[in-house]
N, C-alpha and C positions, 0 to 999 in steps of 0.2 A: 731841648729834645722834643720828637714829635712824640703825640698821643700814642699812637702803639708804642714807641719805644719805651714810654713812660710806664705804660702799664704793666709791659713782659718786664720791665725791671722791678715795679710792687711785685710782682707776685713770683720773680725770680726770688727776692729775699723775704718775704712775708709768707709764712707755712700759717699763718691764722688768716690773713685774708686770702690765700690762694685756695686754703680749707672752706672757707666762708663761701667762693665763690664756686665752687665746686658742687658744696651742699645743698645753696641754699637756691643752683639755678642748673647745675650739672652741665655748665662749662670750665672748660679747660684752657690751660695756656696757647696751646695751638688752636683754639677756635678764635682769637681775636686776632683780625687782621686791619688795613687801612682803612676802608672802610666800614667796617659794619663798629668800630668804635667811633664813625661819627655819623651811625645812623640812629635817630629818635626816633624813627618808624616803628611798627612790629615787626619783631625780628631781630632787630638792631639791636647793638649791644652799648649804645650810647648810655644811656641812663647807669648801667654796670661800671660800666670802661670810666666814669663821673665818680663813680662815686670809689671806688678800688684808688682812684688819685686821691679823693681825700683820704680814704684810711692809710693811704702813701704816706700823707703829707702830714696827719697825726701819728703815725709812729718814726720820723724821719726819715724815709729810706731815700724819698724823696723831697726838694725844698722848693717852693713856690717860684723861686729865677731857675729853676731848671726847666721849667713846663714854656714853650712856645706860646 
């Protein structure tokens, strides 16, 4: 699956990291789109969109052969 798909589906089923990213940068599920999850500029939501796939990937929601 692609990176945004990856991501709306963590935080589709993940109420602690959807909370987390919410709090801790006050976005939301609809502010990530195709690219600004593979932007590492300012701005960009790259580094977020990074790290929301590993707490994916340590609470199962998602598994490492799913990610493109």
């Amino acid at each position: 699956m692609e990176k945004l798909e990856a991501v709306q589906k963590v935080l589709r089923f993940s109420t602690a990291i959807r909370e987390w990213c919410t709090m801790e940068f006050s976005i939301y599920f609809d502010d990530f789109d195709e690219q600004n999850v593979d932007d590492y500029n300012s701005g960009g939501y790259g580094e977020i969109a990074d790290e929301i796939l590993e707490r994916g990937l340590d609470e199962n929601i998602i598994e490492e052969d799913d990610l493109d």
